[in-house]
Chimera marker file (.cmm) of the C-alpha trace (Angstrom):
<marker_set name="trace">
<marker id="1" x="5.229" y="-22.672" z="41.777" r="1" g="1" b="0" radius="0.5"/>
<marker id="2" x="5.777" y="-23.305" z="38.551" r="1" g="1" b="0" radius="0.5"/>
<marker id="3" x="8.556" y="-21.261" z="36.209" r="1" g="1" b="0" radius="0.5"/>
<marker id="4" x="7.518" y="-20.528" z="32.859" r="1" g="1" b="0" radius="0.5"/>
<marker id="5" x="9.194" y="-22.825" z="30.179" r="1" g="1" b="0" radius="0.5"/>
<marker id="6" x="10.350" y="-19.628" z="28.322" r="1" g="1" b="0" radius="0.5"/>
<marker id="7" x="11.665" y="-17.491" z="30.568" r="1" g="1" b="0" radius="0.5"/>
<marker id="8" x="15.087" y="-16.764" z="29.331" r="1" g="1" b="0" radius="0.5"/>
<marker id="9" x="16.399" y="-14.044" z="31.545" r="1" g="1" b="0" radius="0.5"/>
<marker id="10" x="18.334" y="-10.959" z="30.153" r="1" g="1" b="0" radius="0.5"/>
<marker id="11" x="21.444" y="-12.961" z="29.157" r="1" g="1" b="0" radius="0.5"/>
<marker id="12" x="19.231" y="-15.621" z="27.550" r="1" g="1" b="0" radius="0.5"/>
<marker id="13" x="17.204" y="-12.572" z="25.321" r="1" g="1" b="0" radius="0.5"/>
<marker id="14" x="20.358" y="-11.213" z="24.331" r="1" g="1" b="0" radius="0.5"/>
<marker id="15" x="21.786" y="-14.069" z="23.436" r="1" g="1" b="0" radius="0.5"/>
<marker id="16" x="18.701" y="-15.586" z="21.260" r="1" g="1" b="0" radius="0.5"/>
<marker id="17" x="18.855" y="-11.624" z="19.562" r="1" g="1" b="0" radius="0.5"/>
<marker id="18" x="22.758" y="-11.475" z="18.867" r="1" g="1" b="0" radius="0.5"/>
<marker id="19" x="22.563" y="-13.726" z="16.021" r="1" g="1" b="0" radius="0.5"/>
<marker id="20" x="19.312" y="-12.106" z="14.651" r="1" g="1" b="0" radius="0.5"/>
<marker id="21" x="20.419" y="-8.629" z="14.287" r="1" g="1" b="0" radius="0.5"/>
<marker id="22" x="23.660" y="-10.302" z="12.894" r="1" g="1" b="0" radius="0.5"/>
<marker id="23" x="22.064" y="-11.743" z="10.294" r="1" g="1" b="0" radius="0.5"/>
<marker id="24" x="20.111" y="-8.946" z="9.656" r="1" g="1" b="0" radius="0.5"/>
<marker id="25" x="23.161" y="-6.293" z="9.636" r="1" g="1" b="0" radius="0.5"/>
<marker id="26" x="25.135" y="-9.107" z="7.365" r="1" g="1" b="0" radius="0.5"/>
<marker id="27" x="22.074" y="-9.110" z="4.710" r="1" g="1" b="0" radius="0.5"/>
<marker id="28" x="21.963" y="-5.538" z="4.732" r="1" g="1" b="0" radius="0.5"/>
<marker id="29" x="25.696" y="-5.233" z="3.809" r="1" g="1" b="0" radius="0.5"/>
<marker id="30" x="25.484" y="-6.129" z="0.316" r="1" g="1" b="0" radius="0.5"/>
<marker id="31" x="28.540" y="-5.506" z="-0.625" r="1" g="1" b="0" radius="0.5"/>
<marker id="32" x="27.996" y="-2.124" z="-2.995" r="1" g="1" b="0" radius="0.5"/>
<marker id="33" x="29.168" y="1.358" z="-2.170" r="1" g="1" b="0" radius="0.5"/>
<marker id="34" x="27.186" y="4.340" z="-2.484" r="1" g="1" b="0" radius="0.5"/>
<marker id="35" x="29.225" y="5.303" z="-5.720" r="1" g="1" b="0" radius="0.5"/>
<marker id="36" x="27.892" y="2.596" z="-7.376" r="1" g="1" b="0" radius="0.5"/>
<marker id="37" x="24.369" y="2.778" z="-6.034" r="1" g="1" b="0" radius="0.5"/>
<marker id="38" x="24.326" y="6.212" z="-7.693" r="1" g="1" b="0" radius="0.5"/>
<marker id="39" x="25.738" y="4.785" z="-10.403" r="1" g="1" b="0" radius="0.5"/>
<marker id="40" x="22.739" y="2.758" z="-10.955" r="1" g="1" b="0" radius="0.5"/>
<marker id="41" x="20.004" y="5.453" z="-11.043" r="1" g="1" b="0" radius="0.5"/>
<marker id="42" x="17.069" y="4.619" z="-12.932" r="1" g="1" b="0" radius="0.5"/>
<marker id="43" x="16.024" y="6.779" z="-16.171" r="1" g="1" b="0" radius="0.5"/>
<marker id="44" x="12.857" y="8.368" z="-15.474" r="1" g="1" b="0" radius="0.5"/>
<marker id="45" x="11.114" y="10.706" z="-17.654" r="1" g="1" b="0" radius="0.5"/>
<marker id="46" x="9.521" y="13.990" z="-17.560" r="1" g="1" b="0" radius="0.5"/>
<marker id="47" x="5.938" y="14.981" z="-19.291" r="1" g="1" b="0" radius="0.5"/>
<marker id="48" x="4.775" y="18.826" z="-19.096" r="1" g="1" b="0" radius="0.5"/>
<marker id="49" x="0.832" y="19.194" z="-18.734" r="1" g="1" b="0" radius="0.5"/>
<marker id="50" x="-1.125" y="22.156" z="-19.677" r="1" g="1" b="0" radius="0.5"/>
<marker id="51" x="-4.531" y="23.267" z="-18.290" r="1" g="1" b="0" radius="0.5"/>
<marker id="52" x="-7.644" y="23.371" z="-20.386" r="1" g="1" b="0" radius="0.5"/>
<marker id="53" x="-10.980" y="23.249" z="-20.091" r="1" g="1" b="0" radius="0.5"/>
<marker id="54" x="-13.040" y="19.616" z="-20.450" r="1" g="1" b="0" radius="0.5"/>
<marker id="55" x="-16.628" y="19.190" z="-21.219" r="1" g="1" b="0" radius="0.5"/>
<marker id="56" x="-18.304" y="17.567" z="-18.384" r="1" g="1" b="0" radius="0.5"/>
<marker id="57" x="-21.720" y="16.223" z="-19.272" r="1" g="1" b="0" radius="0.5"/>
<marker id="58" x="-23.471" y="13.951" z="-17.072" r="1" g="1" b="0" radius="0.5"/>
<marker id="59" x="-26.519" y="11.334" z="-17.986" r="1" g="1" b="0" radius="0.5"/>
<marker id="60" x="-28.333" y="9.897" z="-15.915" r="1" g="1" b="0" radius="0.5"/>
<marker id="61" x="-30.917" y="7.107" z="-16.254" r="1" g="1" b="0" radius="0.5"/>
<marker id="62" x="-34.464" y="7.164" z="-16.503" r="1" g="1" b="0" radius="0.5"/>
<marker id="63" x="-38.159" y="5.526" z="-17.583" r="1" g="1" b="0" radius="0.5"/>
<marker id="64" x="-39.519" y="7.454" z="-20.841" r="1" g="1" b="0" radius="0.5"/>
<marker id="65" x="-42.951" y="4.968" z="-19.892" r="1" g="1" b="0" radius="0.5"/>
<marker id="66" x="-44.490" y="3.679" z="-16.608" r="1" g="1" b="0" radius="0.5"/>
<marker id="67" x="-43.653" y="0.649" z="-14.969" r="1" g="1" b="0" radius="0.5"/>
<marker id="68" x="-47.209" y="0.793" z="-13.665" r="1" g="1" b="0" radius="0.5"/>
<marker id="69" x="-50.354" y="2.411" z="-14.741" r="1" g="1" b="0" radius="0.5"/>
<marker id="70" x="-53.013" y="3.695" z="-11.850" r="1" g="1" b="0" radius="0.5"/>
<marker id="71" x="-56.742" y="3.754" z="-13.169" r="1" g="1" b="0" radius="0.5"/>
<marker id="72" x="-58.343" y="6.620" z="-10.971" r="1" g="1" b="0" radius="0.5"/>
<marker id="73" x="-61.872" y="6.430" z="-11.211" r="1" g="1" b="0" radius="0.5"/>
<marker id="74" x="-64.502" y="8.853" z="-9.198" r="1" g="1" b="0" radius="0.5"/>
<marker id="75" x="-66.917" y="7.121" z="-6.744" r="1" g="1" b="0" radius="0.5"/>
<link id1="1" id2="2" r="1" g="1" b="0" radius="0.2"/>
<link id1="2" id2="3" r="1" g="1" b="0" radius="0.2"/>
<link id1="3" id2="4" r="1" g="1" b="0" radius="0.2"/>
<link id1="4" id2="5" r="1" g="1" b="0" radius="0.2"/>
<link id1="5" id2="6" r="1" g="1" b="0" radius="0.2"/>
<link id1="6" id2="7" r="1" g="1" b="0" radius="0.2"/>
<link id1="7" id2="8" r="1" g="1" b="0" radius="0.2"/>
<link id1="8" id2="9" r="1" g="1" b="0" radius="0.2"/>
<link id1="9" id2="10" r="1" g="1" b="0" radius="0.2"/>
<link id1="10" id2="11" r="1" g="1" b="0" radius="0.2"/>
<link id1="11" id2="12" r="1" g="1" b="0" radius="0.2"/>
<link id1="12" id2="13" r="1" g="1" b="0" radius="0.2"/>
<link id1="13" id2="14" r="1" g="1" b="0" radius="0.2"/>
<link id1="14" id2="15" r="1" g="1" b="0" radius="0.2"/>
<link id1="15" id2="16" r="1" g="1" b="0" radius="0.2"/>
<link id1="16" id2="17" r="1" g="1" b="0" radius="0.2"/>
<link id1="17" id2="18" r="1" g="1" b="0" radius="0.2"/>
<link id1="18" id2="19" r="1" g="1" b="0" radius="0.2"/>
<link id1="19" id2="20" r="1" g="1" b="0" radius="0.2"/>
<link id1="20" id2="21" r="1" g="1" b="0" radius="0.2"/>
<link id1="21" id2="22" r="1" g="1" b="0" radius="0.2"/>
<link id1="22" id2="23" r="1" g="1" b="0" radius="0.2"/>
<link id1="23" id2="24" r="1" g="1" b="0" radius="0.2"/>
<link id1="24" id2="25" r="1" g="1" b="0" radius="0.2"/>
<link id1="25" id2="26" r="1" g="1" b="0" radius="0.2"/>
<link id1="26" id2="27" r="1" g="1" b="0" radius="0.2"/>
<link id1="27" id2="28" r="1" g="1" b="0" radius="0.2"/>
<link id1="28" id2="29" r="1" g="1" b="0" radius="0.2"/>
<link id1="29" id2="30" r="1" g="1" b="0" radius="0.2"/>
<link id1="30" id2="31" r="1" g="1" b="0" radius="0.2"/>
<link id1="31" id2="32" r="1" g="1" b="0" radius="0.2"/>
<link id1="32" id2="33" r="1" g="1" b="0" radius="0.2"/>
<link id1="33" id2="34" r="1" g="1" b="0" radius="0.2"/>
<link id1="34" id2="35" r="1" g="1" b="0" radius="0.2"/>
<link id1="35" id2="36" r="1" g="1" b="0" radius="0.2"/>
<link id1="36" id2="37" r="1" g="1" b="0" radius="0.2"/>
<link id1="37" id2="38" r="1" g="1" b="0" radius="0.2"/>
<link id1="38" id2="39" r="1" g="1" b="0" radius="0.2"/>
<link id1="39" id2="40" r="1" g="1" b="0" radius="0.2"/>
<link id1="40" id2="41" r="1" g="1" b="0" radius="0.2"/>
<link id1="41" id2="42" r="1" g="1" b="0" radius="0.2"/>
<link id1="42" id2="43" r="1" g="1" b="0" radius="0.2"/>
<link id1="43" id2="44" r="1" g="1" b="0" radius="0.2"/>
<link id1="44" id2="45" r="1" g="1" b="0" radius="0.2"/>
<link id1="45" id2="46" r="1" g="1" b="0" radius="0.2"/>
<link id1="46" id2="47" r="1" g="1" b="0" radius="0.2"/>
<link id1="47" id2="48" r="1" g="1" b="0" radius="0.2"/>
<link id1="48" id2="49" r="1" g="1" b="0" radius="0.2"/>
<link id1="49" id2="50" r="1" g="1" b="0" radius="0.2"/>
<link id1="50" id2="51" r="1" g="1" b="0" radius="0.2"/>
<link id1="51" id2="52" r="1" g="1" b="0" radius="0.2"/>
<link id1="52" id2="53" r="1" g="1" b="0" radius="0.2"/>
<link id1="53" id2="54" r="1" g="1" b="0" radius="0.2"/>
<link id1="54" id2="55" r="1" g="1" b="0" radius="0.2"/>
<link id1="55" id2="56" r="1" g="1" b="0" radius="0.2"/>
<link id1="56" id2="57" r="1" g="1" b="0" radius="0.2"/>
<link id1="57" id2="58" r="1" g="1" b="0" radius="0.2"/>
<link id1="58" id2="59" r="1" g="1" b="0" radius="0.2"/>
<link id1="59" id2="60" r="1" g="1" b="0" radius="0.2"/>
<link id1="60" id2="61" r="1" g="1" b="0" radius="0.2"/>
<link id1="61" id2="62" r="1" g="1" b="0" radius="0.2"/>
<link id1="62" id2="63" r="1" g="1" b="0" radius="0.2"/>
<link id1="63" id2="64" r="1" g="1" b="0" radius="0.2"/>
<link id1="64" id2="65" r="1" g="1" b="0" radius="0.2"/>
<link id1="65" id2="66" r="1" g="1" b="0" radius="0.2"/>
<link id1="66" id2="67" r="1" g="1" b="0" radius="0.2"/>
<link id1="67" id2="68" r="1" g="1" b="0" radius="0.2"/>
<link id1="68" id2="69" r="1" g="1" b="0" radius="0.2"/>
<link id1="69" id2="70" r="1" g="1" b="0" radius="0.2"/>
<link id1="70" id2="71" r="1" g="1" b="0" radius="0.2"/>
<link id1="71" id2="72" r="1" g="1" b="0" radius="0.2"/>
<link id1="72" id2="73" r="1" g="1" b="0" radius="0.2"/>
<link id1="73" id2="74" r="1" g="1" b="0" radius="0.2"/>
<link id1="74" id2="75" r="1" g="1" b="0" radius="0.2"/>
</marker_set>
């Protein structure tokens, strides 16, 4: 029987994830406090709508002639 080539084991996982969450932890440290995070608040402005009433028309499309002409004729 045959052992799978990537079978690690629990140490093995934990020791191929230590260095991921690591790097992950270290790159989400970026140095800046929350002070200056606040600090760096965006300006955002502010626009006040009123309601009214719109005209709503709709068109749609349509022959004013034919595309084909039917001769009806009695027997």
């Amino acid at each position: 029987m045959r052992k799978n080539p990537i079978d690690y084991g629990l140490f093995g996982t934990i020791a191929l994830c230590a260095p991921l969450f690591s790097i992950l932890w270290l790159v989400g440290c970026n140095g800046q406090t929350e002070a200056q995070q606040a600090a760096q608040a965006p300006e955002v402005a502010v626009v006040v709508i009123q309601p009214q009433r719109v005209e709503l028309s709709t068109e749609l499309p349509g022959r004013t002639s034919p595309y084909r002409i039917a001769e009806i004729r009695p027997q």
